[in-house]
C-alpha positions in Angstrom: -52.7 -42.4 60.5 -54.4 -41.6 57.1 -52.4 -39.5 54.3 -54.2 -36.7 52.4 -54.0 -36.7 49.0 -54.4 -33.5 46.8 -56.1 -33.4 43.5 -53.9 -33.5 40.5 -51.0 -35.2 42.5 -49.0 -37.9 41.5 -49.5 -41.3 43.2 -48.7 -44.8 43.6 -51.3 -47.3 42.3 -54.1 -48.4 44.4 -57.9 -47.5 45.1 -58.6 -43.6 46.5 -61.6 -42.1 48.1 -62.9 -39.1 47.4 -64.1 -37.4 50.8 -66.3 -34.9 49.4 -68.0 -36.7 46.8 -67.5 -40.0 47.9 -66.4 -41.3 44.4 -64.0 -44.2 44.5 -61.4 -43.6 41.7 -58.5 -46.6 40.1 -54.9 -45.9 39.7 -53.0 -48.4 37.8 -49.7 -50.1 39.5 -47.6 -47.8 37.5 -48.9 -45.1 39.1 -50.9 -41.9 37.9 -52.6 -38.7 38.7 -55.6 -38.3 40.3 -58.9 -36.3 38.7 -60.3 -33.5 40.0 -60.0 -29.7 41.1 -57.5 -28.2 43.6 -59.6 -28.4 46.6 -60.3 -31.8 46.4 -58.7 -35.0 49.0 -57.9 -38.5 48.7 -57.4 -40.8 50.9 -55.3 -44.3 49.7 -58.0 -47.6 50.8 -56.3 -50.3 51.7 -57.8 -53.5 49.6 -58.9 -54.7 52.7 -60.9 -51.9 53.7 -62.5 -52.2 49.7 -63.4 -55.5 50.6 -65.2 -54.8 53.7 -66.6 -51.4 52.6 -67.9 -52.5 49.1 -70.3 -54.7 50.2 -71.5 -52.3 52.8 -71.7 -49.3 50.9 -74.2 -51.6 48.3 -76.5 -52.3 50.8 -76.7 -48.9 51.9 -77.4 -47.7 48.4 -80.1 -50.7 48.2 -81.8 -49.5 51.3 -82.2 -46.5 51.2 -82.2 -45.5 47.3 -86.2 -46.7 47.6 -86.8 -44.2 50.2 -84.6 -41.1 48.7 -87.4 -40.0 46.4 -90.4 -40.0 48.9 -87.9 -38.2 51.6 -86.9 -35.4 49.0 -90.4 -34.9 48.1 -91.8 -34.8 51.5 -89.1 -32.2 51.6 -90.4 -30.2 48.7 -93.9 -30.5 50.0 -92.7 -29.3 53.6 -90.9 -26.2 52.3 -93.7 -25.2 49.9 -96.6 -25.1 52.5 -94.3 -23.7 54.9 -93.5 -20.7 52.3 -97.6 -20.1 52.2 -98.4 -20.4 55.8 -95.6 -18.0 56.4 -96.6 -15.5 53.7 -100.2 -15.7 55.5 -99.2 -14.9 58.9 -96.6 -12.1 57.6 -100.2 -11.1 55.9 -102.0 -11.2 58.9 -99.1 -9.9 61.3 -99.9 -6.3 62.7 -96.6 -4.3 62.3 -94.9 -2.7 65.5 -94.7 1.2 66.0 -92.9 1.7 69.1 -94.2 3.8 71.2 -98.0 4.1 70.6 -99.0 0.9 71.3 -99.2 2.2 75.2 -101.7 5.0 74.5 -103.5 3.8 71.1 -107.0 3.2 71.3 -107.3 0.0 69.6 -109.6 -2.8 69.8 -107.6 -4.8 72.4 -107.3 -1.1 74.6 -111.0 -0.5 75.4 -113.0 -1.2 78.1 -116.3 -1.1 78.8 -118.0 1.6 80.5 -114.3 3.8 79.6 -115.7 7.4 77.9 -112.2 8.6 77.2 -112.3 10.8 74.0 -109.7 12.0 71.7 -109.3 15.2 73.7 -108.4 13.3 76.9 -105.8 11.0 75.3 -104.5 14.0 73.5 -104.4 15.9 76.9 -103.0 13.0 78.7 -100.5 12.5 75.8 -99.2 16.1 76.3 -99.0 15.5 80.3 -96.6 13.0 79.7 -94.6 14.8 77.1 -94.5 17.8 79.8 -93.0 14.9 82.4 -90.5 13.9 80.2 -88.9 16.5 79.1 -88.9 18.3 82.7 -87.1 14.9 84.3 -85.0 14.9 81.3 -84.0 19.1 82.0 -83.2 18.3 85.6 -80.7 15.3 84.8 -78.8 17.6 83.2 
């Protein structure tokens, strides 16, 4: 099982790991404190594990260091077009008002050959206010 060790605690010497940043930090054999703020952990590496994890941890930084800087600019690109396109469709979005869109007359509403006029909808508006509010007297 692996020990935690806190930030600013005395240890033995030996080689720690950082979890969160990943730093490897040197204690001498006489022992020391390790660096760092309170929420920080430790864990104690084994010399073993420094000689099988250094070598792979530099090839992993050779690898992929080349392709860091493309990645985090693709990234930038990415975000920056995808703020415009969504500024032009928030542009070009028509905003909801609930309850007209049944009985508004808009482009996507008419047919052809329908002569409805104002004074119909109007009419048929006030039918179906007259509906509602009897159905809603005779629950009560």
């Amino acid at each position: 099982m692996v020990k935690l060790y806190n930030a600013n605690e005395g240890v033995q010497g030996g080689t720690y790991l950082n979890i969160k940043q990943g730093e490897f930090v040197n204690i001498t054999e006489e022992g020391g404190i390790l660096p760092g703020t309170a929420e920080m952990k430790y864990v104690k590496l084994p010399a073993a594990a420094m000689l099988v994890l250094g070598p792979i941890l530099g090839l992993l930084f050779v690898i992929f260091l080349p392709m860091a800087v493309p990645l985090v600019l693709l990234g930038m690109a990415v975000k920056k077009i995808g703020t415009k396109v969504e500024g032009a469709a928030m542009q070009m979005a028509v905003p909801a008002q609930v309850g007209v869109a049944a009985v508004h007359r808009g482009r996507g509403n008419q047919r052809k050959g329908n002569e409805d006029t104002d004074r119909n909808l109007d009419d048929l508006i006030t039918k179906l206010e007259q509906e509602i509010t009897e159905r809603r007297n005779k629950e009560q």
